[in-house]
C-alpha positions, 0 to 999 in steps of 0.5 A: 899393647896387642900382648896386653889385649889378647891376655885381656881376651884370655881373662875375659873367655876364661870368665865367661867360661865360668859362667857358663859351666859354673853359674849359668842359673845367672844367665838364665834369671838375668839374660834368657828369662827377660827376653822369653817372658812367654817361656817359663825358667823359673819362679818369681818371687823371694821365697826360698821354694824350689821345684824339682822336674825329672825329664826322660823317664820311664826308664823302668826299675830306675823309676820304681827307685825314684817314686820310693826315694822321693816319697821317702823324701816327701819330695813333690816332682813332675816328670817329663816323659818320653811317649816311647818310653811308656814301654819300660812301664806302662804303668808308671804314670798311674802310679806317680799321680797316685804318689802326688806327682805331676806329669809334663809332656816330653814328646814320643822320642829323645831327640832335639825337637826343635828340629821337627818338622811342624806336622811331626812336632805335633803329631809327636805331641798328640801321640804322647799325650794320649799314650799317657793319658791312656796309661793313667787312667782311671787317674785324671791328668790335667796336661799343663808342662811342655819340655822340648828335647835338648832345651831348643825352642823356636816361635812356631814351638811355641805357638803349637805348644800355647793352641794345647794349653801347654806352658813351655818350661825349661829350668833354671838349675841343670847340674850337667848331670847328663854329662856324669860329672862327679857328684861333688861337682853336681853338689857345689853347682847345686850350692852355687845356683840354687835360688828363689823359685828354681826349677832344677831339672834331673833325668831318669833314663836306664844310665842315669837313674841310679845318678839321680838317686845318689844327686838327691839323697846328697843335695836335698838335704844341703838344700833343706839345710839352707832354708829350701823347701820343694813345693810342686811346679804348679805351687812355685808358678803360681802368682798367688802363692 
């Protein structure tokens, strides 16, 4: 019987072990989203749009790559950037309004915010939002999306965050690119949870860059191919559309 049991036990790990690594787009949509309704995952509803969110960025030459990738695309994003990160260029966050893109706040340095001290969260936040502000001009920009590094949040996050009009958004499709899987890999998770109203979440950071541009050019139009369309964030989120 105790055999019995931990082989049991054994199947049971292995399962959630796929899960995980495999289909967490379930978890997400049907564990983390009903119990963080103030948090935003994914979209609603049963049309077969998708928004697509880079994080990290600019990582310099990689983001020039990217803007020329996604307009050959015609592929609408929004970029969560690293204030500190504005030193690569500058100019990067004019150029993306100009294309049509959006701008999410990612706070002044790549690290786990969640770990911050209030006082410094909120200065990071601040910082953030006026270096790219002032890096957008004469472009207006409307701060609407917060992503917090490392995926983390905590309730005082949260409250901060909503003070700012921000909305906290995460993601519902995150192919362990930060990890480099093989991209037949990234291609079958992408197939496996892609859903209504996904957010998937890339990166554009000097390492990865180039990765995301490989990841994009072989799975948008898989997706496509399946009935998808990529809309802006602010299209998939919004209860009218």
């Amino acid at each position: 019987m105790s055999l019995l049991l931990t082989l049991l036990a054994l199947v049971l790990l292995l399962d959630l072990v796929v899960l995980v690594v495999l289909l967490p787009s379930l978890l997400i949509r049907g564990l983390l989203a009903p119990l963080f309704p103030g948090v935003v995952f994914c979209g609603r509803g049963r049309q077969m749009r998708l928004a697509l969110t880079i994080d990290d960025g600019p990582s310099g030459p990689g983001s020039e790559g990217l803007l020329a990738l996604l307009r050959e695309l015609e592929l609408p994003a929004t970029f969560f950037l690293i204030g500190s990160h504005l030193e690569r260029d500058h100019r990067f966050p004019r150029r993306a309004l100009q294309q049509g893109h959006d701008l999410g706040n990612h706070l002044w340095c790549d690290q786990r915010s969640a770990a911050l001290a209030p006082a410094a969260f909120q200065q990071q936040l601040l910082n953030t939002e006026r270096a790219i502000t002032r890096a957008a001009a004469p472009a207006q920009l409307h701060w609407r999306w917060f992503r917090p590094g490392g995926g983390w949040f905590h309730q005082a996050m949260r409250d901060g965050v909503a003070a700012r009009s921000y909305r906290l958004v995460l993601g519902s499709i995150f192919p362990w690119d930060t990890l480099r899987p093989p991209l037949w890999f990234v291609r079958l998770f992408v197939r496996l949870n892609a859903h209504p109203g996904g957010i998937l979440v890339l990166h554009d950071t000097p390492a990865l860059s180039g990765r995301t541009l490989e990841i994009l050019r072989l799975i948008v139009p898989d997706l496509r191919r399946r009935g998808y369309r990529f809309v802006p964030l602010a299209e998939l989120l919004d209860p009218a559309c």
